[in-house]
Backbone as a ProteinNet text record, in pm:
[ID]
protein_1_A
[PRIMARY]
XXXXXXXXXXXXXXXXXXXXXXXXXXXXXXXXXXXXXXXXXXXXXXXXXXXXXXXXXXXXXXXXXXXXXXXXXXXXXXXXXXXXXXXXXXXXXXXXXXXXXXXXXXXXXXXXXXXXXXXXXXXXXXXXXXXXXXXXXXXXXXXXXXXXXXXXXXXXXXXXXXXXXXXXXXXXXXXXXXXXXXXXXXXXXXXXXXXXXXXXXXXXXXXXXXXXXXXXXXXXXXXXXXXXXXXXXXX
[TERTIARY]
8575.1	8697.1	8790.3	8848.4	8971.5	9061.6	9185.2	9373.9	9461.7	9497.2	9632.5	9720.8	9858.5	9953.7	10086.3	10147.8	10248.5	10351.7	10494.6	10644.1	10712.5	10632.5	10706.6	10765.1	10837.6	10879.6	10791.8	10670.1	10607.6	10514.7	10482.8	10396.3	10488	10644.4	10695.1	10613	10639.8	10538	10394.2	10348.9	10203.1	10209.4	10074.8	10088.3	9941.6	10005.9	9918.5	9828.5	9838.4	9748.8	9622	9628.4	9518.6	9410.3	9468.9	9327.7	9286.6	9291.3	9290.5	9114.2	9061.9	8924.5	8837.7	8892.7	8862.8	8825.4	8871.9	8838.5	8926.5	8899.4	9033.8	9177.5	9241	9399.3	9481.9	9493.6	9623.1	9759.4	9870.6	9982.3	10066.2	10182.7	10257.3	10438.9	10411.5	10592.3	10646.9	10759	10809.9	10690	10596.2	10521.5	10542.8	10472.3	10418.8	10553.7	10680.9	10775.3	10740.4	10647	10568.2	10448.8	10413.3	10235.5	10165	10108.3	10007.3	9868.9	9844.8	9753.3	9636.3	9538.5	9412.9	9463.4	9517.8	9594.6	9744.4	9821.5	9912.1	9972.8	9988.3	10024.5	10199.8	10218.9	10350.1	10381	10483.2	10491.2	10619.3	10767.8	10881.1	10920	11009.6	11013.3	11073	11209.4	11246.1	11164.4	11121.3	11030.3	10916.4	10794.2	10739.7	10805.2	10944.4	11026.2	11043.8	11103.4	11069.6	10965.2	10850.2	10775.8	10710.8	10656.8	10706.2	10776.4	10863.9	11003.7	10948.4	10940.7	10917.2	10784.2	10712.6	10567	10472.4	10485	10386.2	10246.8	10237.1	10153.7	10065.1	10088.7	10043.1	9926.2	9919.4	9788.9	9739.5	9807.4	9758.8	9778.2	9699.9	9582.4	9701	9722.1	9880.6	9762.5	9888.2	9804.5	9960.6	9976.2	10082.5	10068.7	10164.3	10108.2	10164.7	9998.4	10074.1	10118.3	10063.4	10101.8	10034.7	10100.1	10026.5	10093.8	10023.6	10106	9996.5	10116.8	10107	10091.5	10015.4	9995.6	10111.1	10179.6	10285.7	10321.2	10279.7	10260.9	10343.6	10292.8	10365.4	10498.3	10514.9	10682.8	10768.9	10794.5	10919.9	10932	10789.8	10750.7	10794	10779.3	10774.1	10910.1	10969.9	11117.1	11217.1	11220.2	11297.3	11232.1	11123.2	11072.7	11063.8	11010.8	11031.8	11160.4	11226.9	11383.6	11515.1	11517.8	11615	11720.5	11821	11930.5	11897.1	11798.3	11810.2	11753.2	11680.3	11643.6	11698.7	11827.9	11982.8	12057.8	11995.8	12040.5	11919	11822.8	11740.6	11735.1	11661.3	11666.6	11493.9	11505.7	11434.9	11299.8	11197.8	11115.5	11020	10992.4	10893.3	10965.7	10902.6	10934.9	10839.3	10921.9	10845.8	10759	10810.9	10729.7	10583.4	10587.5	10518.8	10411.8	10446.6	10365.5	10293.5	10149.5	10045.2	10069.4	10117.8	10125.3	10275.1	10321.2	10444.3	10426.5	10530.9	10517.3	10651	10681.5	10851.3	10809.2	10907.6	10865.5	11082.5	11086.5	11220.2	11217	11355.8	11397.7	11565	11632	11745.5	11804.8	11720.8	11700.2	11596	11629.5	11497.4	11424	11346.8	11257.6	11126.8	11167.8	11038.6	11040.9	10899.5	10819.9	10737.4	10748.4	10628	10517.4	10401.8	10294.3	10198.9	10113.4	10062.2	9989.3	9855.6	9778.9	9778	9901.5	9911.9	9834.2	9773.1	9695.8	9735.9	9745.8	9810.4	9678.9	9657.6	9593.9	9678.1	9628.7	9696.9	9623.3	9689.3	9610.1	9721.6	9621.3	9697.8	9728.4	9822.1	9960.2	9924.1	9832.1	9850.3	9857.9	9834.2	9893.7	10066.8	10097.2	10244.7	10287.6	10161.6	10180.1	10285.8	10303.9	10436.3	10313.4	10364.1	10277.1	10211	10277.9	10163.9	9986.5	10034.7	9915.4	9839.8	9875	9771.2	9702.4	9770.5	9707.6	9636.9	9605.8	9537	9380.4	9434.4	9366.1	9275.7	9362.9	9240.5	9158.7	9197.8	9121.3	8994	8993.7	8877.5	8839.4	8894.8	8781.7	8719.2	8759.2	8665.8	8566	8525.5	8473.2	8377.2	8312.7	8158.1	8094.4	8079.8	8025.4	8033.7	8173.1	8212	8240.4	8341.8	8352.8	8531.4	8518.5	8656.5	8769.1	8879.3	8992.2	9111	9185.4	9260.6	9439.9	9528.7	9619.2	9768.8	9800.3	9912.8	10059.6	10166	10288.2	10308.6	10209.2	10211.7	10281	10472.6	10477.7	10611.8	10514.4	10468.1	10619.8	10702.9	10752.8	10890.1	10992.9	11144	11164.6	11258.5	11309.9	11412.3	11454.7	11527.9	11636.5	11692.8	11834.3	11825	11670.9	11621.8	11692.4	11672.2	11694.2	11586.5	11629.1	11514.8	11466.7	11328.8	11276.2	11153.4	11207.1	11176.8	11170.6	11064.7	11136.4	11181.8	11199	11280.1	11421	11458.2	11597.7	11663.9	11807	11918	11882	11770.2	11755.9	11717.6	11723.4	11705.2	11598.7	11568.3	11485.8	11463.1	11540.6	11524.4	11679.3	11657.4	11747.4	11803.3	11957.8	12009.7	11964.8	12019.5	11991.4	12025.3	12153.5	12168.1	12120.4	12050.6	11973.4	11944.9	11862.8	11786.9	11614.9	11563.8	11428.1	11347.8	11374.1	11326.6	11135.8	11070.5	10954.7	10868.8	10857.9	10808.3	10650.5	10671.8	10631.1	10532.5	10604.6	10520.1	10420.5	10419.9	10345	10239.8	10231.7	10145.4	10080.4	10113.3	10030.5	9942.7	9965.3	9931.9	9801.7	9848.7	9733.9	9630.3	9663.7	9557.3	9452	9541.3	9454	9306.7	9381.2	9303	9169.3	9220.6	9094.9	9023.4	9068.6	8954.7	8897	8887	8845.7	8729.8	8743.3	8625.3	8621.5	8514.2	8478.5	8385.3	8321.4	8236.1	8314.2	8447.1	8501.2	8597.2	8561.5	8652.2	8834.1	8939.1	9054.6	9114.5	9164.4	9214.9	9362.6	9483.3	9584.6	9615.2	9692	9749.7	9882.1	9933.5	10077.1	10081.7	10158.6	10143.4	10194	10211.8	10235.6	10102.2	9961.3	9796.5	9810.2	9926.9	9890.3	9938.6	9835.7	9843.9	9933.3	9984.2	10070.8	9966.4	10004.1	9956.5	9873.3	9950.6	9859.8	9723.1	9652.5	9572.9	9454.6	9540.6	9413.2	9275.7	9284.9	9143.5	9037.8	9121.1	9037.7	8914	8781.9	8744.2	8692.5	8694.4	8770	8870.6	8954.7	9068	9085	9177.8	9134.8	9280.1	9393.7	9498	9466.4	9551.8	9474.9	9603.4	9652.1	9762.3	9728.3	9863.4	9850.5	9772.5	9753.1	9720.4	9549.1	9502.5	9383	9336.4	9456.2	9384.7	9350.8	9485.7	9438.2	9346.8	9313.2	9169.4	9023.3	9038.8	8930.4	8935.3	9056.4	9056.5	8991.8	9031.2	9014.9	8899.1
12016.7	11947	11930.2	11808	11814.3	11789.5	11845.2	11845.9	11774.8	11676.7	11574.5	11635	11692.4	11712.9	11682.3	11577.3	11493.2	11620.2	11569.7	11619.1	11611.8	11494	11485.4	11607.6	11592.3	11714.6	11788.4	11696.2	11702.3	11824	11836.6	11942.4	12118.1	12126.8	12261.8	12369.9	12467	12576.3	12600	12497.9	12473.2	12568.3	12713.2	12795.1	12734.2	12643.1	12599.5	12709.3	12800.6	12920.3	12930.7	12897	12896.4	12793.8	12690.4	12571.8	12650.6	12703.5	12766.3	12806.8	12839.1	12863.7	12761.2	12703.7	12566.2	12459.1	12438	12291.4	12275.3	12168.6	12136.4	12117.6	12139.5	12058.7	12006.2	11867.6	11803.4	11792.7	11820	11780.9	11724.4	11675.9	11609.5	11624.9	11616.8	11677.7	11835.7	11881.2	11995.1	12053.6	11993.8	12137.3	12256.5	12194.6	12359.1	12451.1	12434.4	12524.4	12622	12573.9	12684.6	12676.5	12592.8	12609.4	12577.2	12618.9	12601.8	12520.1	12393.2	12301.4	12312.1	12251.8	12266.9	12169.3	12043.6	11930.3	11889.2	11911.1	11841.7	11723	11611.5	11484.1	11435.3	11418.8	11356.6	11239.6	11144.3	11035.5	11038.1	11105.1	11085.9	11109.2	11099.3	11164.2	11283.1	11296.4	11424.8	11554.8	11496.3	11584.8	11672.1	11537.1	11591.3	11731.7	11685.4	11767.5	11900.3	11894.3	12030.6	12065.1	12003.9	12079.4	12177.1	12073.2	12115.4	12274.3	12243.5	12309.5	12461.9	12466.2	12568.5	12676.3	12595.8	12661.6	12683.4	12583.4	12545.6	12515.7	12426	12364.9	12470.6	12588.4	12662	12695.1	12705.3	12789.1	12709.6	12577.8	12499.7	12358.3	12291.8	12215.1	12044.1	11966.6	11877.1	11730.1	11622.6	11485.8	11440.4	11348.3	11292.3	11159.7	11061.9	10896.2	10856.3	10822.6	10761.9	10838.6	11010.1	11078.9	11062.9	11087.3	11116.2	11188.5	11260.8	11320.5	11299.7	11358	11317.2	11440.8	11422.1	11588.6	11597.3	11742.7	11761.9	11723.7	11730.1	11680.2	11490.5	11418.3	11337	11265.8	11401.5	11394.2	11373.8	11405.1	11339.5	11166.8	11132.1	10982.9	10978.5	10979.8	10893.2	10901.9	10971.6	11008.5	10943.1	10914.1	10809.3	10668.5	10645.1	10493.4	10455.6	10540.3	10485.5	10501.6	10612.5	10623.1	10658.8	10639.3	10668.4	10753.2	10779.5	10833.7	10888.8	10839.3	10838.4	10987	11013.3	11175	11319.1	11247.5	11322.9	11396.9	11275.3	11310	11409	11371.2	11430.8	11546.2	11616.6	11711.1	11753.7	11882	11899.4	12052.9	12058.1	12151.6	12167.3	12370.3	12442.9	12414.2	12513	12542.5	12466.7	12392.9	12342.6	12385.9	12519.6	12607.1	12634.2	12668.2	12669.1	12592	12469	12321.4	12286.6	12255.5	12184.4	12010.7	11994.6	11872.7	11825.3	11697.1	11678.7	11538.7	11536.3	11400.2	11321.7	11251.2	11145.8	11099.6	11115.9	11017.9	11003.6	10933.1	10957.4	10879.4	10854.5	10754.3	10739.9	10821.5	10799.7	10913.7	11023.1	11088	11094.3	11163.2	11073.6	11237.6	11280.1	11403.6	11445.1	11581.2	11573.5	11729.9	11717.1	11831.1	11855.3	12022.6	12075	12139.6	12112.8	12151.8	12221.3	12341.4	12448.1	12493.4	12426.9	12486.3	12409.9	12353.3	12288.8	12200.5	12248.6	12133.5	12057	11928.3	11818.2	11736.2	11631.7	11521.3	11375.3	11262.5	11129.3	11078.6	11009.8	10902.9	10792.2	10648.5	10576	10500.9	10465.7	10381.3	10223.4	10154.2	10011.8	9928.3	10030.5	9939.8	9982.6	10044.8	10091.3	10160.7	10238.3	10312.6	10438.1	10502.8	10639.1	10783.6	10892.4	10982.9	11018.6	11043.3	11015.6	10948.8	10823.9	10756.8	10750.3	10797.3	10853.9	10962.6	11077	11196.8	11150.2	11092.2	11040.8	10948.1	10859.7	10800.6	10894.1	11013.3	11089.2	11177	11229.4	11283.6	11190.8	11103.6	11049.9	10994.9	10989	10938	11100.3	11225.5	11321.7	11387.7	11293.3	11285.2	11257.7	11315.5	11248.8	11296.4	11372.3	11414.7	11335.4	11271.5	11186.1	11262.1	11409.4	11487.2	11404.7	11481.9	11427.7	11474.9	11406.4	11395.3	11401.9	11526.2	11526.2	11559.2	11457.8	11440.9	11489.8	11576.4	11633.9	11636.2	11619.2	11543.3	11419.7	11354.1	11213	11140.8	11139	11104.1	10909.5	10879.9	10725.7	10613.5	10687.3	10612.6	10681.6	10590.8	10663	10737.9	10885.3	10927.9	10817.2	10913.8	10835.3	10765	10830.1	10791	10726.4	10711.8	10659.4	10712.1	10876.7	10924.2	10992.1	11025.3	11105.6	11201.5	11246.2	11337.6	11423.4	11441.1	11478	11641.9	11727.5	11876.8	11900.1	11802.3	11884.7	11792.7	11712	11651.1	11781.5	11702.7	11826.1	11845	11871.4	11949.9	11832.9	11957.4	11839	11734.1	11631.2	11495.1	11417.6	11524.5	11421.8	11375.2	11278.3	11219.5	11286.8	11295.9	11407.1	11373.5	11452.6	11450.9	11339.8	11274.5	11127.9	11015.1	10997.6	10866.9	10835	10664.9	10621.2	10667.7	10647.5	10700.8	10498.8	10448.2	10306.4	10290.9	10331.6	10300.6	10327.1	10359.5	10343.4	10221	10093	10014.4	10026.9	10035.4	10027.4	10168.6	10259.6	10399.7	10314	10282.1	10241.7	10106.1	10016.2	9968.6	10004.5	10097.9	10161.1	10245.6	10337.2	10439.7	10381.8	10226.5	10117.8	10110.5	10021.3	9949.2	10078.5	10169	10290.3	10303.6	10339.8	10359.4	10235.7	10137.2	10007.1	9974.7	10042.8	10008.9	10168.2	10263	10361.5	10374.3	10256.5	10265.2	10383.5	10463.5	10534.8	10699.7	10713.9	10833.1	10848.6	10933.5	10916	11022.5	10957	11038.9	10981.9	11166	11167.7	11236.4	11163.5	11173.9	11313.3	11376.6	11485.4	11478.1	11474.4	11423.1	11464.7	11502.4	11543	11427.3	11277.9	11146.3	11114.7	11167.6	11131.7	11005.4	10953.5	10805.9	10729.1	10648	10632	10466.7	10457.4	10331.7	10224.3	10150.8	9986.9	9909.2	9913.9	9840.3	9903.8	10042	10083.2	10083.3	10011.8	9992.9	9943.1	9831.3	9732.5	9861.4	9975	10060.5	10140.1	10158	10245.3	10382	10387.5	10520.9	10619.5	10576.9	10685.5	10670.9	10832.2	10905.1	10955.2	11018	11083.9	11201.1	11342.2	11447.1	11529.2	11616.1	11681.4	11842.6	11832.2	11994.8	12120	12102.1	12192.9	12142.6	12076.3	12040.8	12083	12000.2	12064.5	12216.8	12298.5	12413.8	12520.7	12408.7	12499.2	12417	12370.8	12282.2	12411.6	12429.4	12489.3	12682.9	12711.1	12840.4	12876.7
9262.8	9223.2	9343.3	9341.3	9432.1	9387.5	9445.1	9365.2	9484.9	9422.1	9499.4	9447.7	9474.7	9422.9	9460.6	9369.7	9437.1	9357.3	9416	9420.5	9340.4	9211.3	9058.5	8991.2	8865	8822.5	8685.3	8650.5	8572.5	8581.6	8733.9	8749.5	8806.6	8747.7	8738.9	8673	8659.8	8597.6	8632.9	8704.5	8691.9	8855.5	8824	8893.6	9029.6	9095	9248.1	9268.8	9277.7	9327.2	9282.1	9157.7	9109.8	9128.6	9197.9	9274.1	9361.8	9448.1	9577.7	9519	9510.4	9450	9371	9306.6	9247.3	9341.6	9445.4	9539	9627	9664.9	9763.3	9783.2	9841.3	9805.5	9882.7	9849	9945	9874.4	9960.3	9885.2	10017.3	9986.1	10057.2	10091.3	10200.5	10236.5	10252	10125.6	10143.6	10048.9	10012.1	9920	10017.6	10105.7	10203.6	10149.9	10145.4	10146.6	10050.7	9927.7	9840.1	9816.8	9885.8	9889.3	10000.5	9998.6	10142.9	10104.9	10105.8	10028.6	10198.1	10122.8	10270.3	10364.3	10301.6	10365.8	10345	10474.4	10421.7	10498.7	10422.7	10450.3	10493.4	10552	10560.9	10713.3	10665	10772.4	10786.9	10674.3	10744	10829.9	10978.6	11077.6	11076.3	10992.6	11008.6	10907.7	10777.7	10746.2	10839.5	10934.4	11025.3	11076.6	11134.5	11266.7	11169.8	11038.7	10972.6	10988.1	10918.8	10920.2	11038.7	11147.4	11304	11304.1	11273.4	11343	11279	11108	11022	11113.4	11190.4	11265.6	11141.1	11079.2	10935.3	11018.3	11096.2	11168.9	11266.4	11296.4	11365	11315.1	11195.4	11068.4	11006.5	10972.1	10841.8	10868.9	10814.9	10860.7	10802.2	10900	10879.4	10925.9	10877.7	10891.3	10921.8	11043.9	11038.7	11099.7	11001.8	11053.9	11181.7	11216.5	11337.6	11489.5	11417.4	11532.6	11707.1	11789.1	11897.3	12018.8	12081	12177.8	12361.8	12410.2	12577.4	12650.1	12801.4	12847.9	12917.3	12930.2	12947	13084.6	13191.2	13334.3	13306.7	13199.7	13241.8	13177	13096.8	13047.2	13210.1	13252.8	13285.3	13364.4	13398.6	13442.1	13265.8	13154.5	13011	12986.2	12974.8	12983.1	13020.2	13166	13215.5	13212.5	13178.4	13223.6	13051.9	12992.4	12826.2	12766.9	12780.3	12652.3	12784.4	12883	12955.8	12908.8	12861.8	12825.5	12681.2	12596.5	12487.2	12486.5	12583.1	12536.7	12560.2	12605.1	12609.8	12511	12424.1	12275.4	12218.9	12240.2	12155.3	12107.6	11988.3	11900.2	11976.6	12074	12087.2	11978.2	12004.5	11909.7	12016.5	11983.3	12074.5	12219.6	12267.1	12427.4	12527.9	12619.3	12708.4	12811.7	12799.1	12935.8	12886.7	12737	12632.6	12592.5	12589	12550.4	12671.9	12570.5	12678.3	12652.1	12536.7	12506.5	12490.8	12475.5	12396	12305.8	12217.1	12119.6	12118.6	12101	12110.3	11978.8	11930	11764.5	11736.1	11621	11573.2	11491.2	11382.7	11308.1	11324.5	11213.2	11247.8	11385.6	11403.2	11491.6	11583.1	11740.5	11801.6	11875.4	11836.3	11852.9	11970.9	12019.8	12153.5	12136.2	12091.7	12042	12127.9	12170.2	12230.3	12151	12199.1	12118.6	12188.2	12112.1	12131.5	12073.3	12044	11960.3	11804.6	11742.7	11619.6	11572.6	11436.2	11404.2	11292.4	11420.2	11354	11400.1	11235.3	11326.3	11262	11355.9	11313.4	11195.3	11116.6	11036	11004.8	11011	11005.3	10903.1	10877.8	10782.6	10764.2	10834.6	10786.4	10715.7	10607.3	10450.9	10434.6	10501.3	10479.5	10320.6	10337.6	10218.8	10175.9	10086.1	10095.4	10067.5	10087.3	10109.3	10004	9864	9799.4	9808	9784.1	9766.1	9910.8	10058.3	10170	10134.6	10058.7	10010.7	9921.7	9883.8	9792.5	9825.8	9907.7	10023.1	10118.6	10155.7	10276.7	10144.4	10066	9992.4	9931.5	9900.2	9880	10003.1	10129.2	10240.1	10259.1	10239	10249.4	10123.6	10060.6	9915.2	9892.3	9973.8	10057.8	9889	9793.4	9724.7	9571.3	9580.5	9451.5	9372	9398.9	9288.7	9223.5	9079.3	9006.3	9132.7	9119.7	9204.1	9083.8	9086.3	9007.1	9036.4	8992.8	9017.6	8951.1	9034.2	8963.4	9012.9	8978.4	8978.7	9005.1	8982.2	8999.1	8892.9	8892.9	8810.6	8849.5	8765.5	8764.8	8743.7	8638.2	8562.3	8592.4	8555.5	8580.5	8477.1	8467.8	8372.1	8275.1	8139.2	8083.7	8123.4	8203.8	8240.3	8408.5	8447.7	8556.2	8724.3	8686	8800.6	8863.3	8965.5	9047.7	9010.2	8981	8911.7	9017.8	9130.2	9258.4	9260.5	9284.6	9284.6	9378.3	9473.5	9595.6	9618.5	9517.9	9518.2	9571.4	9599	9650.7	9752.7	9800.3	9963.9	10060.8	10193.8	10281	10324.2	10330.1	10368.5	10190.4	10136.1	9982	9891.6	9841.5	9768.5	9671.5	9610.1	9545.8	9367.3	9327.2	9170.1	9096.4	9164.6	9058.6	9149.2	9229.2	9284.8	9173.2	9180.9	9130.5	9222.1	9114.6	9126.2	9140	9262.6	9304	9331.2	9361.2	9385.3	9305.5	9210.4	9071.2	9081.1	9083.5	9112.1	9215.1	9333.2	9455.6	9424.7	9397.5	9369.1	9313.7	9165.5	9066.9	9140.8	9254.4	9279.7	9468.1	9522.8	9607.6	9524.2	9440.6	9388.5	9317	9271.1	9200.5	9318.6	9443.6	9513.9	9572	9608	9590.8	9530.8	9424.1	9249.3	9262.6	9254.6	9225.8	9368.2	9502.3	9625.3	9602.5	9537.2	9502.6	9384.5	9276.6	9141.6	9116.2	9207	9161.2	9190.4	9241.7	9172.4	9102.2	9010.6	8868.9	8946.6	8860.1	8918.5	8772	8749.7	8682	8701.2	8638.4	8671.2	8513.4	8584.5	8491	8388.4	8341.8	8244.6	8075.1	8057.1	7918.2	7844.2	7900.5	7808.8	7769.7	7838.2	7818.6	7844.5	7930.9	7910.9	8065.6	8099	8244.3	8241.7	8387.1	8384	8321.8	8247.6	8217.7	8311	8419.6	8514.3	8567	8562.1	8521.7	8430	8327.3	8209	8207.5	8344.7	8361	8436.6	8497.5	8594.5	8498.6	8495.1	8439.8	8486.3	8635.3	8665.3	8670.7	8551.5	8577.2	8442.8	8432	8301.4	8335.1	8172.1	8191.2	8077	8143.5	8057.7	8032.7	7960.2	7980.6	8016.1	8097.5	8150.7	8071.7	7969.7	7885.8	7910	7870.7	7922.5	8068.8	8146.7	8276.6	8335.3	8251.9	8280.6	8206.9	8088.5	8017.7	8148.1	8184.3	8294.4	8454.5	8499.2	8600.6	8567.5	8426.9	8414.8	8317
[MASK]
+++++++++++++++++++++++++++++++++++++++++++++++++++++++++++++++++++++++++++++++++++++++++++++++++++++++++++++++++++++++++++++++++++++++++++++++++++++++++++++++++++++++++++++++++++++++++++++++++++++++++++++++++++++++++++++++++++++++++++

């Protein structure tokens, strides 16, 4: 078996630990802050720089889009001839005396990380997908076997009152408790294009509605099961 486990709020209570013997697991973003999945996926920049920063990456096994880094010898030729001043500002991570490597990445902040051993690898973004549905994506490119792929906090649809239903709202790199919860849409057709590009493995999404988005329906690989099911399946 393998376990995607997105950031929805659907999958609270549900004790992670217990895949850990069961199969594989990717999850995405701040999980690591309580779980340690076999993979973890993330492309925001400052998330990366947490995660980075936390020394998550030292032990456990990271995917970041788009990443790449440089040998340290020719930081200071990249420095002045690529960002001049701009790395004045920068928010630096790890010790340079330290680092065999370094990386420049940023968004609204602009970041230069030393690296040491971390295993990070790149994967790339060219569908401009959100982390979800990549975790989702590398897990079935390592699926050499076609086992079920099963999906948990993947949740699809806005709450009632169409707010963010995020478990890591409130904190930092996520949106607070009364956002709107906007990509709804784009999710359900990212995790489609997915499923109908591998008809021959079944993924089943987890939810106690048993009932998968609409636009789904033509798929006949995918199946919705509720928590209670899934955890008579895992145990």
């Amino acid at each position: 078996m393998i376990f995607v486990i997105g950031n929805g709020e659907s999958r609270r209570g549900i004790d992670l630990s217990l895949l850990k013997d069961r199969g594989k697991t990717y999850g995405c973003n701040a999980l690591y802050r309580d779980f340690c999945p076999d993979y973890l996926i993330s492309m925001d920049t400052d998330m990366v720089a947490e995660i980075i920063s936390s020394g998550y990456c030292k032990n456990n096994q990271c995917f970041f889009s788009e990443w790449s880094t440089f040998p340290k010898e020719l930081y200071d030729n990249f420095q002045y001839t690529h960002f001049g001043n701009e790395t004045e500002q920068a928010i630096h991570i790890g010790e340079k005396d330290k680092g065999k490597e370094f990386s420049i990445f940023g968004g609204k902040s602009m970041y230069i990380v030393w690296i040491d051993g971390e295993k990070i690898e790149s994967f790339s973004n060219s569908n401009s997908f959100d982390a979800g549905a990549n975790a989702i994506k590398l897990a079935t490119e390592h699926n050499s076997d076609k086992e079920t792929i099963y999906l948990l906090g993947f949740d699809m649809k806005k709450t009632e009152e169409g707010k963010n239903n995020n478990i890591y709202k409130d904190t930092k790199c996520y949106s607070t408790n009364d956002s709107e919860m906007t990509n709804t849409e784009k999710w359900i057709n990212e995790n489609k294009s997915i499923m109908e590009n591998n008809p021959s493995v079944l993924y089943c999404r987890v939810d106690n509605t048993i009932r998968n988005p609409k636009e789904w329906d033509d798929l006949d690989n995918v199946r919705c099961i509720s928590y209670k099911e899934f955890s008579r399946i895992i145990k």
